[in-house]
C-alpha positions as CSV (number, residue, x, y, z in Angstrom):
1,X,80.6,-80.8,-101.3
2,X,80.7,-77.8,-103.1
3,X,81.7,-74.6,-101.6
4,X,79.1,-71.4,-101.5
5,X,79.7,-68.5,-103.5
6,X,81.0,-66.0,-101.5
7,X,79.4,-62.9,-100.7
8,X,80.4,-59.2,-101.2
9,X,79.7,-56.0,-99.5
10,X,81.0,-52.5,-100.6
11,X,81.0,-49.8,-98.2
12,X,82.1,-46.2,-99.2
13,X,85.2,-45.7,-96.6
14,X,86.4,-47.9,-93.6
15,X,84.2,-46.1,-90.9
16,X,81.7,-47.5,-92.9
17,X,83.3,-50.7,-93.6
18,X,84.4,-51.2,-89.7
19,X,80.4,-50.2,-88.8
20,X,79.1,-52.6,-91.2
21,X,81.3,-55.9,-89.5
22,X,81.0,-54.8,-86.3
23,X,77.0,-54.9,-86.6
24,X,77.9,-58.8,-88.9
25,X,79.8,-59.8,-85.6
26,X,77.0,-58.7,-83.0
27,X,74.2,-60.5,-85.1
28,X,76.5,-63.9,-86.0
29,X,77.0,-64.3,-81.7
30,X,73.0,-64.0,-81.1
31,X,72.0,-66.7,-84.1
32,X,74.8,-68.2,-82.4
33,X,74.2,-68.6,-78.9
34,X,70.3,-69.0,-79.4
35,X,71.6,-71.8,-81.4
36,X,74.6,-73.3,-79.7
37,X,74.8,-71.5,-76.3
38,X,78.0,-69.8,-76.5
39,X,79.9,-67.7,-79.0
40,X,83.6,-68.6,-80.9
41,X,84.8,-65.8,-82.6
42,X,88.3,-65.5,-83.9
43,X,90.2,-62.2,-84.0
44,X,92.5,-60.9,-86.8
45,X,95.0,-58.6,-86.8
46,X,95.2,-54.8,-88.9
47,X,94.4,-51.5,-89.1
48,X,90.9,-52.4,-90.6
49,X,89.5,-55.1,-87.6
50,X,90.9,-53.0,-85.2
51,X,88.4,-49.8,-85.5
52,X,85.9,-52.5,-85.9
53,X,87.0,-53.3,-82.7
54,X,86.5,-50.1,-81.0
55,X,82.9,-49.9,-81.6
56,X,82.5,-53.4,-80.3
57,X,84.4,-52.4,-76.9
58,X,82.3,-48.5,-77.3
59,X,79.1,-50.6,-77.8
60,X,77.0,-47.7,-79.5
61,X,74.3,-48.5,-81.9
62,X,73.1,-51.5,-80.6
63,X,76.5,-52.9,-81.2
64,X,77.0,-55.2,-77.5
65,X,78.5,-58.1,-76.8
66,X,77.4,-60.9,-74.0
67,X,81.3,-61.1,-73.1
68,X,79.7,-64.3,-71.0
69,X,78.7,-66.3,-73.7
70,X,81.9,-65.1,-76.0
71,X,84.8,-66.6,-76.5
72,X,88.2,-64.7,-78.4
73,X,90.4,-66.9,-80.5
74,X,93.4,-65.5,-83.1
75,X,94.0,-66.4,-86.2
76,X,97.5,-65.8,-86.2
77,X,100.5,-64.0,-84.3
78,X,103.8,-62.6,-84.7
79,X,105.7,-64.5,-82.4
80,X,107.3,-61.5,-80.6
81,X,106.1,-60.6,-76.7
82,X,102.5,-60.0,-76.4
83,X,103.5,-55.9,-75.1
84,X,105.3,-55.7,-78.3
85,X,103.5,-53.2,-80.8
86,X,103.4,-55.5,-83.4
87,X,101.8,-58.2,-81.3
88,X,97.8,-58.8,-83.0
89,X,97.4,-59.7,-79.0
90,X,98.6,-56.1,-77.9
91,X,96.4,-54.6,-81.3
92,X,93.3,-56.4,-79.6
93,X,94.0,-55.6,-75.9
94,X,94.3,-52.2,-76.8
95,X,91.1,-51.6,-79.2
96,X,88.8,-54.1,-77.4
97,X,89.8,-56.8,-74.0
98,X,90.6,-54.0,-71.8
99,X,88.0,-51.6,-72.9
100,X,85.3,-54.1,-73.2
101,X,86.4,-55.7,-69.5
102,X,86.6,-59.3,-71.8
103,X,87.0,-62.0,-68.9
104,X,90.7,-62.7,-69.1
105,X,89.1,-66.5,-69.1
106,X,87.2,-66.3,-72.4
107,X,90.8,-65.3,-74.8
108,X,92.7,-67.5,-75.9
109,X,95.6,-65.9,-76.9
110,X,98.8,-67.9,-79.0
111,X,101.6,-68.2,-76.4
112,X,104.7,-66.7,-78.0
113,X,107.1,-67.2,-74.9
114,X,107.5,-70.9,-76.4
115,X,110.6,-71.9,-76.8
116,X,110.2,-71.5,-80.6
117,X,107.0,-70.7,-83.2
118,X,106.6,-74.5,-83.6
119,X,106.6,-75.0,-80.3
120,X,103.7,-71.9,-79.6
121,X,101.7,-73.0,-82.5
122,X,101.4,-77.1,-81.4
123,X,100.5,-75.5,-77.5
124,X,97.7,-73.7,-79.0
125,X,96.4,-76.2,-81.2
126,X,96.4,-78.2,-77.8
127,X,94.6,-75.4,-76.3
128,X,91.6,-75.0,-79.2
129,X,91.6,-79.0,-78.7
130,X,90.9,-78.7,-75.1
131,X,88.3,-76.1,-75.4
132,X,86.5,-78.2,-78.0
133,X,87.0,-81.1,-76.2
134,X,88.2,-82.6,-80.0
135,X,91.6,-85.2,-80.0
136,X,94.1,-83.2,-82.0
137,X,94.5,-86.2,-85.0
138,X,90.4,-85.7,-85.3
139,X,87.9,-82.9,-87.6
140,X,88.8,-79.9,-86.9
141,X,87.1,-77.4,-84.4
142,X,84.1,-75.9,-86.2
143,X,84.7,-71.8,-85.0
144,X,81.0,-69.9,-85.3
145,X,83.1,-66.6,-87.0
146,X,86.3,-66.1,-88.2
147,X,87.7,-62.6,-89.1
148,X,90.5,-62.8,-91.4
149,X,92.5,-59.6,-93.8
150,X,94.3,-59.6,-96.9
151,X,97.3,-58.5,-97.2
152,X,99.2,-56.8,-100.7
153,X,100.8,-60.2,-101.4
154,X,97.1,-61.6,-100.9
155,X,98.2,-63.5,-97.9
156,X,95.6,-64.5,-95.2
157,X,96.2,-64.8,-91.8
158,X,100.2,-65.6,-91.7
159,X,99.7,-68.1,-94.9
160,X,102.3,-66.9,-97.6
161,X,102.6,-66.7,-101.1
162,X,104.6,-70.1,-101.9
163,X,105.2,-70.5,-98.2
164,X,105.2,-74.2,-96.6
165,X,102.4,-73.6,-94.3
166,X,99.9,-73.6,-97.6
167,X,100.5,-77.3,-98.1
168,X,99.4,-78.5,-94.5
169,X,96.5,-80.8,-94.6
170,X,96.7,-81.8,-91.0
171,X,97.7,-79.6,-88.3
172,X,95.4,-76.9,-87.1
173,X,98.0,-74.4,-86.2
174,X,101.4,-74.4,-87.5
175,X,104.0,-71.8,-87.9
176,X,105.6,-69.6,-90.6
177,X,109.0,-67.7,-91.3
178,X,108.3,-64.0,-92.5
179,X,106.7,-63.2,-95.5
180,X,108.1,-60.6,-98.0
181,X,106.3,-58.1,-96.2
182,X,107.0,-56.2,-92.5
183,X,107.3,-57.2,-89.7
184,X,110.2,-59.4,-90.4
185,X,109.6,-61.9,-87.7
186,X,108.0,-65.7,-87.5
187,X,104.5,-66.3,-87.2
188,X,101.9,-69.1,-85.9
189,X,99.0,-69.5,-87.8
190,X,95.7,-71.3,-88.0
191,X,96.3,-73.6,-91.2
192,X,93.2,-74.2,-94.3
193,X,92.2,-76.9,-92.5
194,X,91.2,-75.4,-89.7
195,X,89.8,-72.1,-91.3
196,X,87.9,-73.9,-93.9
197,X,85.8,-75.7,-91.3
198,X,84.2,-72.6,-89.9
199,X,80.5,-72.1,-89.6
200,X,81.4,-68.6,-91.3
201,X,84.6,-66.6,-92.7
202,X,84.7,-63.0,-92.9
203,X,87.3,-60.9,-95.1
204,X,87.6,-57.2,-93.7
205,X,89.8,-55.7,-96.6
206,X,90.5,-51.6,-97.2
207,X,92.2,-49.2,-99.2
208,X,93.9,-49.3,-102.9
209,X,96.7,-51.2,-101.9
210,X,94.2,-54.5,-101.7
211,X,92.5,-53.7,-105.1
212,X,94.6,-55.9,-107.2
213,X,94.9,-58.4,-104.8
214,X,91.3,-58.8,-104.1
215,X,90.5,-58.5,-107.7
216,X,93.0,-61.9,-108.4
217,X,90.9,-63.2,-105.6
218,X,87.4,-62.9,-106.3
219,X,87.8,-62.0,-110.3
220,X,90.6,-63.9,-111.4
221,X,91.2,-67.3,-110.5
222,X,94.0,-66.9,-108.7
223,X,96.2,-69.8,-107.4
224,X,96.4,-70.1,-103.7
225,X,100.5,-70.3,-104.1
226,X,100.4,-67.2,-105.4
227,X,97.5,-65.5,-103.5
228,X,96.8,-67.3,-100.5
229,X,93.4,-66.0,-99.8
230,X,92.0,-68.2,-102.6
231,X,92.2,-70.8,-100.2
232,X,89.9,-69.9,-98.0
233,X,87.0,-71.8,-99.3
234,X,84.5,-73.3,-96.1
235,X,82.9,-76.6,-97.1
236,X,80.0,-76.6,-95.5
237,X,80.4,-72.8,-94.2
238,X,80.1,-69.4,-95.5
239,X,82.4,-66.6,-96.9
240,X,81.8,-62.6,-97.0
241,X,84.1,-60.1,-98.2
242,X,83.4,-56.8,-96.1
243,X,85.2,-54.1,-98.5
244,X,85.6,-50.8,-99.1
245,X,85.4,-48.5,-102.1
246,X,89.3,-48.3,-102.6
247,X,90.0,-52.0,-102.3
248,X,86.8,-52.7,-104.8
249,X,88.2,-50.4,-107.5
250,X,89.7,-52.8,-109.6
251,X,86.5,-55.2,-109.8
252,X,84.7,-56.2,-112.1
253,X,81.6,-54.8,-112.9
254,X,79.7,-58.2,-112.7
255,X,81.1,-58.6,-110.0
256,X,80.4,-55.3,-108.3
């Protein structure tokens, strides 16, 4: 099957950018509990999501969750405690679970008090088989929305250029040493597999820093060894890029 073309949106800064997903998120969890009865939405980490965030847990313009019918997933972690700054957990508590009283029941956060990353990323892929009531050598779980970033390496979620984890064909989660950019520390991560059978995939991407990388990405063919995000390519699922006018810079015109 071939994958869709992605789509692209442009906004003029990231308050317009983190409006634009926030409003994408709120109308992907009505289609999809009229359709499906509940909500799967998985969280990434970043300065970007994070004000998007904030006006989920604020709720102007519209902009409400039915935290009943919701359910909070992460893409990856860093496997340090979940109080530490660097934690995506503690970036999501902060900006949006407390705030937005989220039933403690309804996250599903990566347990990083494993005894090791391995270890945290095969009890979460437990967990997501639990919730989807799917055996763990089966399909992946289908996710309704997954958020995901790009980083200046163009690494996704904690998949890195030329790093192990981009050869998995199996697992759903798996874990990762440090990439070549901070925080040094391991990660667990959601693997292709597993992102590429979502119902829909959402980049939230910002500032100059991401204009070459997005530009390999959506302009230039890039290898997925050496810019991961070019992996992320749902089979039966959709892909929008949510940027802003920094990151876009170095598009193509056609392509703009």
């Amino acid at each position: 099957m071939i994958s869709p073309q992605p789509k692209l949106s442009i906004s003029p800064d990231t308050a317009a950018l983190a409006s634009a997903a926030a409003d994408l998120i709120v109308r992907e969890a009505a289609d999809a509990v009229r359709s499906r009865g509940r909500f799967t939405l998985v969280l990434a980490g970043g300065h970007t999501p994070e004000q998007t965030y904030a006006l989920l847990a604020d709720g102007e313009g519209g902009r409400r969750l039915d935290w009943s019918t919701t359910w909070l997933f992460f893409g990856d972690e860093r496997f340090v405690p979940q109080g530490d700054p660097r934690s995506n957990y503690a970036l999501a508590r902060r900006a949006l679970l407390d705030r937005a009283s989220v039933p403690p029941d309804h996250v599903a956060a990566i347990d990083t008090t494993a005894d090791s990353p391995a270890a945290g990323a095969a009890a979460y892929a437990q967990r997501l088989a639990a919730f989807f009531a799917q055996p763990l050598d089966g399909q992946p779980p289908v996710f309704d929305l997954i958020l995901l970033g790009l980083g200046d390496d163009g690494h996704t979620a904690s998949l890195f250029p030329g790093a192990a984890a981009l050869g998995e064909r199996h697992a759903w989660v798996t874990w990762s040493p440090p990439g070549t950019l901070p925080p040094p520390v391991d990660r667990v991560t959601m693997t292709f597999p597993l992102l590429n059978a979502a119902r829909h995939v959402v980049f939230l991407v910002s500032g100059t820093n991401k204009a070459e990388p997005l530009r390999d990405v959506l302009d230039g063919h890039a290898t997925v060894e050496r810019r991961p995000a070019a992996g992320i390519r749902p089979a039966a699922g959709d892909v929008t890029w949510l940027v802003d006018d920094a990151a876009a810079s170095m598009l193509s015109a056609e392509r703009r």
